[in-house]
C-alpha positions in Angstrom: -41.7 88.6 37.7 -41.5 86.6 34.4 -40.9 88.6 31.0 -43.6 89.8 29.6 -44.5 87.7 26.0 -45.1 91.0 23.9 -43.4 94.5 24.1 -45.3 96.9 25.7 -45.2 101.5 25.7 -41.2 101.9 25.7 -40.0 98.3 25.3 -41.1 98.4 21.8 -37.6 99.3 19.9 -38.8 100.0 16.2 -38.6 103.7 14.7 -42.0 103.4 13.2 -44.8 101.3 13.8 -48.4 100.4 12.1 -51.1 101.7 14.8 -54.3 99.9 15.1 -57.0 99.7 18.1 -60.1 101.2 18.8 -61.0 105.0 18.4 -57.3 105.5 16.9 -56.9 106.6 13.4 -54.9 103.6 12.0 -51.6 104.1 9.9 -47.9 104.0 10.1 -46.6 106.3 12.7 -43.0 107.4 14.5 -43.0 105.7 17.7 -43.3 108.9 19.6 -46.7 110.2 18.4 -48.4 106.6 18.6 -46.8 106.5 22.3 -48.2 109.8 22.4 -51.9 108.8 21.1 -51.5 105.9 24.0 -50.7 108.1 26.3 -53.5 110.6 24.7 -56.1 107.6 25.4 -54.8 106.5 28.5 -54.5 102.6 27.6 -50.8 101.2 26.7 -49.4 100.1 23.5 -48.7 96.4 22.2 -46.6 95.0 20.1 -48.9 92.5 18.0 -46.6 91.4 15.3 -43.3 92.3 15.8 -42.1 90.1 12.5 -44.1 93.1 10.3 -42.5 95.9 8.4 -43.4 98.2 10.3 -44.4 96.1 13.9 -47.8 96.2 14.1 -48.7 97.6 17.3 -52.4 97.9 19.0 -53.7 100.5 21.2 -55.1 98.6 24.6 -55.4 97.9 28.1 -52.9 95.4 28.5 -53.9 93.9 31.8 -57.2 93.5 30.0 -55.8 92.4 26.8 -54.2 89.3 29.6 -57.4 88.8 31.0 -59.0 88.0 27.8 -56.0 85.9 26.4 -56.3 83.9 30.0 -59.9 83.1 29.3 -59.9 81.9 26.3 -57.0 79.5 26.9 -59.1 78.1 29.9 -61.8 77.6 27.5 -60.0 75.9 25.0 -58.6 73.9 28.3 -62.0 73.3 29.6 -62.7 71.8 25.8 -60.1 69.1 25.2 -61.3 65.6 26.3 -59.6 63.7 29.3 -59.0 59.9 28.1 -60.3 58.0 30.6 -58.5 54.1 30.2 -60.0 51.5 32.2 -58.8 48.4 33.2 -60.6 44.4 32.6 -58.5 41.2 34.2 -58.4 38.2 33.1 -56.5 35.1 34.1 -55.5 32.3 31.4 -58.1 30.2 32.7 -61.1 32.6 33.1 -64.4 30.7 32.7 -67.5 31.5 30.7 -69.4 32.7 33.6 -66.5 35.3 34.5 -65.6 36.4 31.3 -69.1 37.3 30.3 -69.7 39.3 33.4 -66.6 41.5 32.6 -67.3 41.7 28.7 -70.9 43.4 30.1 -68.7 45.9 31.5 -66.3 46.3 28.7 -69.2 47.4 27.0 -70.3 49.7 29.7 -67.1 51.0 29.9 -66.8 51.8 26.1 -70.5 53.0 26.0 -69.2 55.6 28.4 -66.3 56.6 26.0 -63.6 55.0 27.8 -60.7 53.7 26.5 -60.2 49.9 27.6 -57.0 47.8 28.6 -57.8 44.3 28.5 -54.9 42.1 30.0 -54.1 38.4 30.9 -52.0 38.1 33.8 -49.8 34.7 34.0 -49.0 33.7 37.3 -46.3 31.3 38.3 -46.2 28.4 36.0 -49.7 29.7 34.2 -47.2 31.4 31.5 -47.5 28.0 29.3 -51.3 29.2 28.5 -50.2 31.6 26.3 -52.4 31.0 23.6 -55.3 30.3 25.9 -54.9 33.9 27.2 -54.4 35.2 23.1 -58.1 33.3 22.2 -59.4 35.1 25.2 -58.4 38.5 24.3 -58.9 38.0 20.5 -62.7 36.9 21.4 -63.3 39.7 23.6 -62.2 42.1 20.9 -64.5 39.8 18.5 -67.4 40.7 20.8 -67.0 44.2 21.5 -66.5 44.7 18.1 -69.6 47.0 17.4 -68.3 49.2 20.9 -65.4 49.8 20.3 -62.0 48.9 17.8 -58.8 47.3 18.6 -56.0 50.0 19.0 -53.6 47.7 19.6 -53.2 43.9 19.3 -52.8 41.0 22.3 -49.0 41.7 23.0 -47.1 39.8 25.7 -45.5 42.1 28.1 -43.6 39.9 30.8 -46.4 38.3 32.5 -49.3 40.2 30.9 -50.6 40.0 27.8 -52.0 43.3 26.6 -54.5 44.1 24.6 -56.6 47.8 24.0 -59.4 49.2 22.7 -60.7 52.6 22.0 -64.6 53.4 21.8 -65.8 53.9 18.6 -67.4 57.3 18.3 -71.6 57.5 18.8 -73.5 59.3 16.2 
């Protein structure tokens, strides 16, 4: 069994504590009686804030007192955003047709609040289009400009030039 992350009933090691919790009268106690008033109550005692002078320690159900701690972590959990990226291809040569079709779903992408990762992949000799593949990316970004803004720049990266963008934000 992993170690517990507060002190609980005997564990706690201070000579007086603070006592709070419900239906207790709250003050600074020897840590005999507010075991005692624990006991009294039938819940356990918790160390809260063991850095105090005296440790604060609360009068609970400690399993309870997990349960609650558990759920609310969850929630925050359940809270934080996922960052989708997706992924648009390109090759050096892409034509108008092609590269219009994908930029409609760039924008659907970034609509959806997706991150996007534009790339150029070279193949073979295709490396010498460098710049061809830069304008591409650098008018792509141009267009979804009002969707979404440039995180980070056309860098080459081996054979792919990489480029992303992040959504912006809808009102």
């Amino acid at each position: 069994m992993k170690e517990d992350q507060h002190k609980i009933n005997d564990k706690i090691r201070a000579k007086e504590v603070r006592l709070v919790g419900d239906n207790v009268e709250m003050g600074v106690y020897p840590i005999e009686k507010a075991l005692a008033k624990a006991e009294e109550l039938g819940v356990d005692l918790v160390e809260i804030s063991p850095n105090a002078k005296p440790p604060v320690v609360k009068a609970m159900d400690y399993k309870k007192f997990l349960y609650e701690q558990k759920k609310r972590e969850k929630a925050l959990k359940a809270k934080a955003t996922k960052v989708v990226v997706k992924e648009i291809r390109f090759g050096p040569n892409t034509d108008d047709h092609d590269y219009e079709f994908k930029k409609n779903h760039a924008i659907g992408f970034l609509k959806d609040g997706a991150k996007l990762k534009a790339y150029v992949f070279f193949k073979g000799r295709s490396i010498v289009f460098k710049d061809q593949g830069e304008i591409l990316l650098l008018r792509l970004a141009q267009d979804l400009e009002e969707y979404g803004k440039v995180e980070q720049m056309p860098k080459l990266e081996g054979k792919r030039m990489n480029m992303f963008i992040a959504p912006k934000k809808s009102k």
